[in-house]
C-alpha distance (Angstrom), angle and dihedral (degrees) to the residues before:
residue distance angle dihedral
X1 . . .
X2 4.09 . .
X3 3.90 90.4 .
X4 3.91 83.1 63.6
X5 3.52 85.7 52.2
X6 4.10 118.2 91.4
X7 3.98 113.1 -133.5
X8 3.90 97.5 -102.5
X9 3.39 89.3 64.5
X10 3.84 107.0 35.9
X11 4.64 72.0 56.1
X12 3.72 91.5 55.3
X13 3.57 89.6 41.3
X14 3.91 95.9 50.9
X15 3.74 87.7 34.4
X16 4.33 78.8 73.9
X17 3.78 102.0 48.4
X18 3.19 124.5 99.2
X19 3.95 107.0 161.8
X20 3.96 119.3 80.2
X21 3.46 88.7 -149.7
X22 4.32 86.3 65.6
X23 3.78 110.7 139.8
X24 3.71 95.5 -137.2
X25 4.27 85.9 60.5
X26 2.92 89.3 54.2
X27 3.95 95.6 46.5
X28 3.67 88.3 47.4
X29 3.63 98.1 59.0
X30 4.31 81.8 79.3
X31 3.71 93.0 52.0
X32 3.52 106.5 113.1
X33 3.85 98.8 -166.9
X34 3.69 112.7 107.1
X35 3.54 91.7 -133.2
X36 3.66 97.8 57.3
X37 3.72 87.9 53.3
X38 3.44 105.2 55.3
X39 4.06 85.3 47.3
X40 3.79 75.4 55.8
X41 3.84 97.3 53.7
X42 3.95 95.8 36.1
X43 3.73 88.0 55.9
X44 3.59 95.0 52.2
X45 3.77 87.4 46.2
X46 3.80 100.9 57.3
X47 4.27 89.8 42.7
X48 3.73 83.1 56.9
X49 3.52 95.0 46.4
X50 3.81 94.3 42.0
X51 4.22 93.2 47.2
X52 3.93 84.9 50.9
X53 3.86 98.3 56.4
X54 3.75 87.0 41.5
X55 3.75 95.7 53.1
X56 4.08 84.9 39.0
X57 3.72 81.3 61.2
X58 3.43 107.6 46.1
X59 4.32 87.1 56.2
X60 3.97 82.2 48.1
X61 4.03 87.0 62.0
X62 3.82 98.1 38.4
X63 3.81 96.8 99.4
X64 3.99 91.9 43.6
X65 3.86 97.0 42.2
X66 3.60 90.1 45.6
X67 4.04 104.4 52.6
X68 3.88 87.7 32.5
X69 3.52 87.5 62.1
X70 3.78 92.3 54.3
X71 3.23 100.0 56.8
X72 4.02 111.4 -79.2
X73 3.85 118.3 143.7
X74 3.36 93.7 -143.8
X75 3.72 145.5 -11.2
X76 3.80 125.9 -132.3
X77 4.01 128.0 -165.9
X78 3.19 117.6 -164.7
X79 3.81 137.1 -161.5
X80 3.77 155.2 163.6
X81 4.12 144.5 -126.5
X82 3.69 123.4 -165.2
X83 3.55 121.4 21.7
X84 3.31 95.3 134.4
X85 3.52 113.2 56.4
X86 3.79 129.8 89.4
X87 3.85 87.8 -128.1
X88 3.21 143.6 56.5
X89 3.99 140.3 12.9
X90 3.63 122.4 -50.0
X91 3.79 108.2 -119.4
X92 3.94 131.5 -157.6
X93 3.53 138.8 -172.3
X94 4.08 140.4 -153.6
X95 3.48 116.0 -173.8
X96 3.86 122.8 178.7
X97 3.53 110.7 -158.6
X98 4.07 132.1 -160.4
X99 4.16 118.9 -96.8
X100 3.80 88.6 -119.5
X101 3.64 100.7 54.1
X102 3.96 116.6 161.8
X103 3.71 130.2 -137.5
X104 3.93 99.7 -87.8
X105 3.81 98.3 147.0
X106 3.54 113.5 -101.6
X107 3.50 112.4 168.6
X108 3.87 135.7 150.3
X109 3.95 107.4 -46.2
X110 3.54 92.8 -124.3
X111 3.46 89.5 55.8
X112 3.94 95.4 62.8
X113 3.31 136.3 66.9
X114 3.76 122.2 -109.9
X115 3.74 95.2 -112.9
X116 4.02 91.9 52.4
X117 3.92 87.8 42.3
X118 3.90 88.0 51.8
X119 3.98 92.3 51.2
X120 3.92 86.9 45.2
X121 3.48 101.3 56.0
X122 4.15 87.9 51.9
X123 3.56 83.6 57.8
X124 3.51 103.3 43.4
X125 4.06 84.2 48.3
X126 4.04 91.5 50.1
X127 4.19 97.1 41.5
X128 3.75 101.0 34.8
X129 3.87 127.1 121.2
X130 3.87 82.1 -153.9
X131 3.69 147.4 -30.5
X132 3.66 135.5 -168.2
X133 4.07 119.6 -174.6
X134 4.10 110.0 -167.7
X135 4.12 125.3 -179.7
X136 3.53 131.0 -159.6
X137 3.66 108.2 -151.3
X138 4.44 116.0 -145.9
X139 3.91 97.8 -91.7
X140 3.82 86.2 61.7
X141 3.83 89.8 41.2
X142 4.04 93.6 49.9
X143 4.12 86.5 39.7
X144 3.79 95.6 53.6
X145 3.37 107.8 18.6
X146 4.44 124.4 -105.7
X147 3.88 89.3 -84.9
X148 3.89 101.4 49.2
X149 3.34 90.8 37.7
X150 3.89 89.8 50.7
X151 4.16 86.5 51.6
X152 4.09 91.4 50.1
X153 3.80 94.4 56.5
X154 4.21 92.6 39.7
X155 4.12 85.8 46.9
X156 4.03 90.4 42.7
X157 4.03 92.5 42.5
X158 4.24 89.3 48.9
X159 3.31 105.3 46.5
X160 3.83 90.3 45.4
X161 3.97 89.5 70.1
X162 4.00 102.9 20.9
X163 3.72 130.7 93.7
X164 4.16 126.9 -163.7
X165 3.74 95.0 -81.6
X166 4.08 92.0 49.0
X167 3.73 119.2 132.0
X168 4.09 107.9 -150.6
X169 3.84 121.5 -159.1
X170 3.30 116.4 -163.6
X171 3.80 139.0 174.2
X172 3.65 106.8 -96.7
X173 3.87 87.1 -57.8
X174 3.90 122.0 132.9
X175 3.85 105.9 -144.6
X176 4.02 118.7 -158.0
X177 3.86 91.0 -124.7
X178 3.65 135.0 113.4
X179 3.84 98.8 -126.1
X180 3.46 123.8 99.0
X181 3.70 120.3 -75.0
X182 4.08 134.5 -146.2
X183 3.43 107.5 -177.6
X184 3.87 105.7 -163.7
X185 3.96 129.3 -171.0
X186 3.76 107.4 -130.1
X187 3.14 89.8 4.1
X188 4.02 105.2 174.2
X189 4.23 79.6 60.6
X190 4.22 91.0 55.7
X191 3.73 112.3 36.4
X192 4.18 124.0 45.5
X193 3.95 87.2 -149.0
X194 4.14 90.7 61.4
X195 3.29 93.8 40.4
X196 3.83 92.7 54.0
X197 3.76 91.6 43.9
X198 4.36 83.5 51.2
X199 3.94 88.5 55.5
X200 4.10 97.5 46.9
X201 3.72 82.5 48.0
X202 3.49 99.9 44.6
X203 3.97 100.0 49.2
X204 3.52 87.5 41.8
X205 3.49 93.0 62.1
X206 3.37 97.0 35.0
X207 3.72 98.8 58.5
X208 4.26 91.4 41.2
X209 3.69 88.7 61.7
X210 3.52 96.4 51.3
X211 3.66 91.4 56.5
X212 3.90 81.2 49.1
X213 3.72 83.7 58.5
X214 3.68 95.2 55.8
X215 4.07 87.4 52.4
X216 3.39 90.1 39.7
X217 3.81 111.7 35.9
X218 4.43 95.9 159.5
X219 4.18 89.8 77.8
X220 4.05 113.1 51.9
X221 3.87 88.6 -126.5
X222 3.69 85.0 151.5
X223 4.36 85.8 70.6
X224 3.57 98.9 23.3
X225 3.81 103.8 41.0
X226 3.82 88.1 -148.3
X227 3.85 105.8 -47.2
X228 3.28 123.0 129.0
X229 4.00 113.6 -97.7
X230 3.75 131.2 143.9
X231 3.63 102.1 -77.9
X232 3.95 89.1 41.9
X233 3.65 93.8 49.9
X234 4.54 86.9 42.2
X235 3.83 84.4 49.9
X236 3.89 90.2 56.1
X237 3.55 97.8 44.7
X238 3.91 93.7 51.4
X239 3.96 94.8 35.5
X240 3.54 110.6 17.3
X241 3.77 124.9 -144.1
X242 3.58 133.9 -25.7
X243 3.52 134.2 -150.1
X244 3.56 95.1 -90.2
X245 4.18 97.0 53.6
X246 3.22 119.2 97.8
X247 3.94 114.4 -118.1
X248 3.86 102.1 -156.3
X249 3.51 90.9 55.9
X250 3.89 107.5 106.4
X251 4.18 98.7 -127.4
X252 3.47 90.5 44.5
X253 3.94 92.5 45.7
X254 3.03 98.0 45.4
X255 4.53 97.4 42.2
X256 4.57 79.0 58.7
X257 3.63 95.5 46.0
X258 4.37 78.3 53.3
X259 3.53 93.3 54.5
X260 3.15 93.2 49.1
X261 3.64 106.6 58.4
X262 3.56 92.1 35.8
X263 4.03 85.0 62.4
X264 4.05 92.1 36.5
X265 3.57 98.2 -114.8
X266 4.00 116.4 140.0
């Protein structure tokens, strides 16, 4: 009988269910040690938690379940980092992933932690079909402008890894290409291919502007990866740009055109 039992092992014992239906839950729910009912409750807790992230990731594999099944070879998301910032290149992502992907926890990159990003992107490098990760460095950015510069690297990155019967997901991004197209709102929160392709991206970038930081130590790129905070924005104003800002965006247009009046030069 579980009241006979002590509360290590009624937790080993729970520890193995995994049906709600259980007879010894359902036993339990008599127990009238305190003990045995918070086992009770912490049970029911973590199968909750555990049927949500599965459900969470069966609506993450919709889109690549669905046009897999109708014939597509493979299915690309897409995705960028950085076009924000006054520094720095604007990175993207495509990231083809296999039809029987498992439940690893991909998610929105600025929903993880660094360390769980970092053990992603090794497994998004091992599993893969394919990946492609493309940057566009400032001059490109200040030539084209943030968003065509943003749709040369996602074009660049797909076509790299896609062939004619390719489905691309992207991230509310309209691509000049003549494969198929799912434009999805948030879409690193709705498709396990963009949110691997926002991970590559985001480490990527992460980890090239703190290098920059190293070369350019005035600008706290290692915390702000480029965007424009206090000390960035201090950094400017005492040093001006580097080679890595980007000169048609307004702060850091506006922190040259400083310098140069203070120093009298038109």
């Amino acid at each position: 009988m579980p009241n006979k039992l002590t509360l290590k092992q009624l937790k080993q014992q729970l520890a193995a269910i995994e049906d709600p239906t259980d007879s010894l839950l359902s036993a339990l729910k008599s127990d009238d040690r305190v003990g045995v009912q918070k086992l009770l409750q912490q049970w029911h807790t973590t199968y909750d938690q555990k049927c949500a992230r599965e459900e969470r990731f069966r609506h993450m594999r919709h889109y690549e379940g669905h046009y897999l099944n109708k014939g597509a070879t493979k299915i690309v998301g897409v995705d960028e980092v950085g076009r924000g910032p006054l520094a720095g290149p604007v990175v993207v992502a495509a990231v083809a992933l296999p039809g029987d992907i498992v439940d690893v926890g991909l998610d929105d990159s600025k929903r993880l932690s660094h360390s769980k990003r970092a053990e992603l992107v090794n497994w998004i490098k091992k599993e893969a079909i394919a990946y492609k990760i493309v940057a566009k460095d400032s001059k490109v950015i200040d030539h084209y402008n943030i968003l065509e510069a943003t749709r040369m690297a996602m074009t660049e990155a797909v076509m790299a890894i896609a062939d004619d019967q390719t489905v691309v997901l992207t991230d509310a991004m309209k691509l000049p290409i003549s494969l198929k197209q799912i434009d999805l709102i948030k879409g690193d929160q709705r498709s396990v291919s963009i949110a691997a392709a926002s991970i590559l991206a985001k480490e990527y970038r992460d980890g090239l502007m703190k290098e920059y930081a190293e070369l350019y130590p005035h600008y706290d790129f290692q915390h702000n990866m480029g965007y424009g905070t206090k000390k960035h924005l201090q950094g400017l104003s005492l040093y001006g740009a580097t080679p890595i800002h980007r000169l048609s965006f307004s702060p850091v247009m506006t922190s040259v055109q400083s310098l140069r009046s203070n120093k009298g030069i038109k």
